[in-house]
N, C-alpha and C positions, 0 to 999 in steps of 0.2 A: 621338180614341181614348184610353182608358184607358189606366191602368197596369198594368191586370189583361192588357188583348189585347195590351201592348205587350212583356208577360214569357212570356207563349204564343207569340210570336213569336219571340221570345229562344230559348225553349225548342227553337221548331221549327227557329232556328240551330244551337243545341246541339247539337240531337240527330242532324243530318248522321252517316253514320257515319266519315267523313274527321275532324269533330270530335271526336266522339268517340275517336277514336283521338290526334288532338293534343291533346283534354286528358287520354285515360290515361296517353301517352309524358312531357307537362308533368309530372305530378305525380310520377310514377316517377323520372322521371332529378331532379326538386325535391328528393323524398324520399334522395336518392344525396349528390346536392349538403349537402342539412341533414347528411346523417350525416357527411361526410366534413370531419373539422377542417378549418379555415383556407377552405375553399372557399363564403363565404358566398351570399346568396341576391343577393346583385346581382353578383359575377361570372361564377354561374352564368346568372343572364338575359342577361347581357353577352355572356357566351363563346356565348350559343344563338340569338341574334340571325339571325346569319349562314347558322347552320343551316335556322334558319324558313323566312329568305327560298329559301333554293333548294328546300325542301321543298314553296312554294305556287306555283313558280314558275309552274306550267300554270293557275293559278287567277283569275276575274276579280281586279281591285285589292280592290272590296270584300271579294271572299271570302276574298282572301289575307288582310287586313288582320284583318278577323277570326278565321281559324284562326291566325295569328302571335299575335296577341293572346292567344287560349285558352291556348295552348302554353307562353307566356311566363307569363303570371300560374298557369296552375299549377305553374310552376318557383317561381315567387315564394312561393305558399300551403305547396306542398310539402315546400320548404327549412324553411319556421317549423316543420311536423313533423317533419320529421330530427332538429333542430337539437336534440333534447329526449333524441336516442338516446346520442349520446353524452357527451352531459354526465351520464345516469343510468350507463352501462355503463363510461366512460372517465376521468370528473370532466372530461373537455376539452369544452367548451361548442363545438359545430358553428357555432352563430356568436351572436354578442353577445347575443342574446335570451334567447339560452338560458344564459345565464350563472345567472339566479336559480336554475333548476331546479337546478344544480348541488347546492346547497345542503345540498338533503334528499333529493336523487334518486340520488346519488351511495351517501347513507348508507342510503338504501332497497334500493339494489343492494347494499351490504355485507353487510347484515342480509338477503340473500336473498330481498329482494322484486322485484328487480329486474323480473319481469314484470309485478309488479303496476303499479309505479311506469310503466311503458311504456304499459300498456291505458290507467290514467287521463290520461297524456297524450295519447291519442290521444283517447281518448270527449271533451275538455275540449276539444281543435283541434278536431272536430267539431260541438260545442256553440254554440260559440264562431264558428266558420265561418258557420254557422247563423244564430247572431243577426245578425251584423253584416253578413248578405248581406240578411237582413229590415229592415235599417236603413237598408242602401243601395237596396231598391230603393222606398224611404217616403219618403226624403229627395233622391234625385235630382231628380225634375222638379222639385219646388218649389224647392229649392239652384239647381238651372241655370235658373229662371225668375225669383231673385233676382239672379244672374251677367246676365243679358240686361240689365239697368240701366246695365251697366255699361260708361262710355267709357273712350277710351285714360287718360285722367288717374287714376280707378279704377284700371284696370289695373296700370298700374306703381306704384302705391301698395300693391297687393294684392303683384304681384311681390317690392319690396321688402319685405313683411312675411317672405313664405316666405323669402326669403333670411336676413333677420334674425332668424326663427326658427329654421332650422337649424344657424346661425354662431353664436348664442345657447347653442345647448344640444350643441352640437359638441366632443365633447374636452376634455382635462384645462385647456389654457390657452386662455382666450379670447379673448388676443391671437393666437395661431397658429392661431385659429379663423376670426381676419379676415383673415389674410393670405392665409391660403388661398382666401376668400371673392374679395377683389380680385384674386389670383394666378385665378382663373376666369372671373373676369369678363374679365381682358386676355387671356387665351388668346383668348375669344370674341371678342376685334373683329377675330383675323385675317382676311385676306383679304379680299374686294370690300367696301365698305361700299354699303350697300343702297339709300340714297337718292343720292346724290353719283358712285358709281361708282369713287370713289377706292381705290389697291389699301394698306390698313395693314399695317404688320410683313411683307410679304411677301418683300423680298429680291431681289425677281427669280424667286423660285423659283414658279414654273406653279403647281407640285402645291397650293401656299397660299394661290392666289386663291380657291377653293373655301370656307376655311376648314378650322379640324380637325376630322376625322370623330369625332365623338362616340362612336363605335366601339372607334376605335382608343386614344381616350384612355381610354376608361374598363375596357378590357379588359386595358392597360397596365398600369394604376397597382392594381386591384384581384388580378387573376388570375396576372401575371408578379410582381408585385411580392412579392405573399406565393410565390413559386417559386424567385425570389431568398433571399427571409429562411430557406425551408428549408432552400435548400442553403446559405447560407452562416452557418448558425447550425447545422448538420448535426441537423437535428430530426425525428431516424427516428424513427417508430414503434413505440416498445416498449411500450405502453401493457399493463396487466395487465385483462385484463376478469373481471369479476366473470360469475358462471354466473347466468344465466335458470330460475329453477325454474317456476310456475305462472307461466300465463302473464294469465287472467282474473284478476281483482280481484272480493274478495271484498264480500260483502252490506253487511258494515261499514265496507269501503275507500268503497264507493259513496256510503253515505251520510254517511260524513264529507266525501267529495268533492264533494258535490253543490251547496253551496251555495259554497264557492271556485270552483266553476266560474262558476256566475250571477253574481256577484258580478263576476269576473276577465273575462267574457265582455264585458258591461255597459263594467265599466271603460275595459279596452282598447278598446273600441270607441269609444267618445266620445275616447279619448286620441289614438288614431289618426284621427279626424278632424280634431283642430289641425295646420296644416303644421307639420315639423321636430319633433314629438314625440317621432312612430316608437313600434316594440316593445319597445326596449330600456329606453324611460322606462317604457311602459305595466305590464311586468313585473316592474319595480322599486317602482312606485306597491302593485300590487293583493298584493305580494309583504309591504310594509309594513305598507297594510290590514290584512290576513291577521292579522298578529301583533297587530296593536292591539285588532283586534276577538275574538282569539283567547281561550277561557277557559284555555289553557294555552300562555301564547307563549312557555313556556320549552322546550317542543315541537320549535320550530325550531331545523330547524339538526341537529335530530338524527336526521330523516327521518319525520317527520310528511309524510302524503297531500298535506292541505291547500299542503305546502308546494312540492309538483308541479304542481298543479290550476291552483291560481291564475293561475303567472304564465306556464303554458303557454296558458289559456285567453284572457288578456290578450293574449298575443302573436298569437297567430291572430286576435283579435276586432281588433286594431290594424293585421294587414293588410287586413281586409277593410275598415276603417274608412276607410285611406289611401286606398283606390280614389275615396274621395266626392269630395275636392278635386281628384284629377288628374282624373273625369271629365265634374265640374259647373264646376270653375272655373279648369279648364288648370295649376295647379299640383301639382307633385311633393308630396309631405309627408314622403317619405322617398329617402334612397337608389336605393331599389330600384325604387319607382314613378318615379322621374328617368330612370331607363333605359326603365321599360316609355313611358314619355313620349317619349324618343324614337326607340320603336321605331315607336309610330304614326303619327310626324311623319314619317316612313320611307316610308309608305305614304299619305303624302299625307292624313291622318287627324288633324286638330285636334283637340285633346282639351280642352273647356272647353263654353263653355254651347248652342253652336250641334251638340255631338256630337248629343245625343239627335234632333235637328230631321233633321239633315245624313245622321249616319249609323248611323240607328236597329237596323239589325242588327248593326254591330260592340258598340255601346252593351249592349243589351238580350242579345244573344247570348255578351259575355262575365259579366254579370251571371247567367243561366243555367247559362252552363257551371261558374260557379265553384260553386256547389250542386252541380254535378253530381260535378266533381271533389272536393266535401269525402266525399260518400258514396266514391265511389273510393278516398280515402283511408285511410277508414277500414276499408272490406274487404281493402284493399291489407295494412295496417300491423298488425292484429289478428294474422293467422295468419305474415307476415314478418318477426316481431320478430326469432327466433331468428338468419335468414339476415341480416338488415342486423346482429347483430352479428359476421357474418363478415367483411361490408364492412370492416369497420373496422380489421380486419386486413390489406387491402392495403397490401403496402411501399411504401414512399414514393420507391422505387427506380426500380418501375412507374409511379407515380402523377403523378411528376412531369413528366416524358417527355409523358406523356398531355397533361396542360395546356397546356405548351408548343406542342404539335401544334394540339389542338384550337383557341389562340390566333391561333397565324400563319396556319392555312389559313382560319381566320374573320374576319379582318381581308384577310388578301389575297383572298380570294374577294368581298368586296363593293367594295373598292376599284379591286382589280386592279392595284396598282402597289409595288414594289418600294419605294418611299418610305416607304408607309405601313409595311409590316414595321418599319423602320429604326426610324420613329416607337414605335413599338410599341415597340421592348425599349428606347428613351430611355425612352419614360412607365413601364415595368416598371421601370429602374433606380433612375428619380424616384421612383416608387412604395415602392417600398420603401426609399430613402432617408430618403422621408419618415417611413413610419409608424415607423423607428426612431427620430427625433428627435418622434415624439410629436405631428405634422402631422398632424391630422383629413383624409381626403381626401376625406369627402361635401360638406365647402362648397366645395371644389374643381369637383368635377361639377357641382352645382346653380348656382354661377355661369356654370359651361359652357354652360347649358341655359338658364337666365332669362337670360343677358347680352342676346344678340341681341335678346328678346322686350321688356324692361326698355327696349333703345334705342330701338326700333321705337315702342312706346309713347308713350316721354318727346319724340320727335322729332313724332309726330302730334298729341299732344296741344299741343306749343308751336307745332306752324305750325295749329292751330285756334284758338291767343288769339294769335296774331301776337306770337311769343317773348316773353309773359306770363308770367314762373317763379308768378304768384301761381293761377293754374289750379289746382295742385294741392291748394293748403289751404282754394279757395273753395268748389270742389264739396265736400260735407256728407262724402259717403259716404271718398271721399278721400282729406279729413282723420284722419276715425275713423281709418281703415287707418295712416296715416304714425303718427299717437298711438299703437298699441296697438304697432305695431315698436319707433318708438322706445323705449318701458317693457318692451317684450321684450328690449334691450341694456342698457337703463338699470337693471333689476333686480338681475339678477344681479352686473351689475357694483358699485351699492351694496351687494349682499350680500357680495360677496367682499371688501370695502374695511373691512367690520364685523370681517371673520371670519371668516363663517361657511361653510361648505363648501355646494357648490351642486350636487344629483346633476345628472349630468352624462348626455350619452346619446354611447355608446361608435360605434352600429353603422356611425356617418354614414360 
């Protein structure tokens, strides 16, 4: 079969009207998520996990897996559009991505464009949506049909690049970007080890022969942890919102926008298919472009169009880019796809080159639905600019309460044990421990999540050359991979040795 009957098939997933519904509730409560400060798009995936599962509970594995999926990824697409709301209406950036927009979208809502500035971020997520769903689905099968090459020695060679690309571009210091990276990696050997049976780090304690639920730690450190720094930094709500006057963008906004979108859409999209890039580089890259290629880049900064378009369109084209590597070749590229990765491992649902073969309707049906959900969004987000920025106006008094809740009965609803809560508001406390001292906490998860996989690998591969460590630098393919890690650490580290400042990607 084609790829043509293989995305009609997709489509005929989609268009279920159960789906359809888990992807209009995905993008809706994404779009909630984006607008609302501090509640980025991977704790909002995190915290809906739990939800999913008992929402498909009556549904075959496959079908659950699938509508989970739809649900999650347009919480993931959703949140990149919010994110764009209030950094125009609030200057507070809904989550890292959206920090560029800040810039000029903030001074566009001064100068009472503020609708206009919103419409071009939406047409630009849409644009943008667009392209790089057209990229992912031209580049899957032939991506996961060069993945098929691939042995365990590959494998954890590829493993360790994504790790070393995320740790790489993770946060202000890049030493506390490794530690975190190895502080994930030891979480991961708790419990049984896989081959041997032998019980590591457990204690005696039952509940840890399982290992830690990826669940629990990651709804910990991202969702309680920023619930902590509110209240204990008392960071109410007062924000002044600037008025929404027209709400369409005008003939001339269009076409000065037009081609920062192409441009930003393009961008972000390629940027988001290297693992550990993410949105937050990619918006900052097409954000640059912008001004360089600009015939007036003293523009920026003061609320020039272009300076919306861009790196909203970048950000969108960069999630949908991410999708290529978690579902051609099992690796996360970002945060947020690390969670939607183990949300399919959840459901029994390997995400790598054997997906498309295995299980062609989750594949193909979340690549549909995400087309489907960008039209959604943009009908959704045109005529509800006004009312999401009422959103923004809920007290942080309400709000927090909320998280809380919604944390503990999502963690205790798939565990079922009173342990895990406990764990929970440890990792919330860690959590916001950390990000006060400046601790990346995405190479924290992504070691969470590659550790197991990395060891599984590295153990197959040596009892394949009967414990030969030269396995991995002999096969061709490899090598390349260990080379291009290693110059992914070794870079920035002789740039930082120069001098010179290294942008940095915040959202990890």
């Amino acid at each position: 079969m084609d790829t043509l009957s293989f995305l009609l098939e997709g489509f005929q997933t989609a268009l279920q009207p159960h789906n359809l519904l888990f992807a209009f509730i995905g993008v809706l409560i994404g779009t909630a998520v984006g607008v609302l400060p501090g509640i980025g798009p991977m704790s909002g995936v995190a915290l809906l996990i739990p939800v999913t599962a008992s929402m498909t509970a009556g549904l075959s594995p496959e079908q659950a897996a699938a509508s989970s999926i739809i649900l999650l990824a347009g919480v993931y697409y959703g949140a990149m559009y919010g994110g764009s709301t209030t950094s125009i209406l609030l200057n507070t950036p809904g989550e890292s991505s959206s920090v560029v927009t800040t810039l000029d979208g903030y001074q566009m809502a001064r100068q009472g464009r503020a609708g206009a500035a919103l419409a071009i971020a939406a047409i630009g997520s849409f644009v943008a949506g667009i392209v790089s769903l057209i990229g992912l689905v031209l580049l899957a099968e032939p991506l996961s049909n060069v993945a098929l090459k691939f042995g365990p020695a590959e494998y954890f060679s590829l493993m360790l690049l994504g790790l070393a690309a995320v740790s790489g571009l993770a946060g202000k210091s890049m030493t506390k970007a490794w530690i975190m990276t190895v502080f994930g990696l030891l979480l991961s050997t708790i419990g049984l080890d896989n081959v041997s049976g032998v019980a590591r780090f457990t204690y005696n304690i039952s509940y840890l022969y399982g290992g830690l639920e990826f669940l629990t730690v990651a709804v910990g450190l991202f969702a309680l942890g920023e619930v902590f720094k509110s209240i204990l930094h008392n960071e109410m709500n007062d924000g002044d919102i600037a008025k929404i006057g027209r709400i369409l963008p005008t003939k001339s906004d269009l076409k000065e926008s037009a081609g920062p979108i192409a441009r930003g859409s393009l961008l972000g999209f390629f940027i988001g298919v290297l693992p550990g890039a993410g949105a937050t580089l990619a918006s900052f890259f097409s954000y640059i472009l912008e001004k360089k290629i600009s015939k007036h880049p003293e523009k920026f900064g003061q609320g020039t169009i272009a300076g919306v378009a861009a790196p909203e369109s970048a950000n969108n084209g960069a999630s949908g880019g991410a999708m290529i590597p978690l579902l051609t070749l099992g690796i996360p590229g970002s945060g947020t796809t690390a969670i939607l990765m183990g949300a399919l491992i959840m459901y029994n649902v390997q995400p790598g080159p054997l997906l498309f073969d295995e299980h062609p309707a989750v594949a193909w049906g979340l690549i549909a639905s995400m087309f489907i959900g960008n039209v959604m969004l943009l009908i959704l987000n045109m005529p509800l600019v006004k009312l999401f920025a009422k959103i923004i106006q809920t007290p942080t008094k309400y709000l927090l309460p909320l998280i809380i809740a919604i944390s503990i009965f999502g963690v205790y609803a798939v565990q079922v044990t009173t342990f895990d809560v406990f764990l929970l508001l440890a990792f919330g406390l860690l959590g916001y421990w950390l990000a006060e001292h400046d601790y990346p906490l995405a190479p924290l998860v992504l070691g969470l999540v590659l550790g197991p996989m990395i060891e599984n690998n590295m153990r197959r591969a040596l009892t394949a050359s009967n414990g030969d460590y030269l396995v991995f630098v002999e096969k061709p393919i490899s090598l390349v991979l260990l080379v291009i890690a290693l110059l992914w650490i070794a870079v920035p580290f002789f740039m930082k040795l120069r001098g010179k400042t290294v942008i940095v990607n915040e959202d990890m």
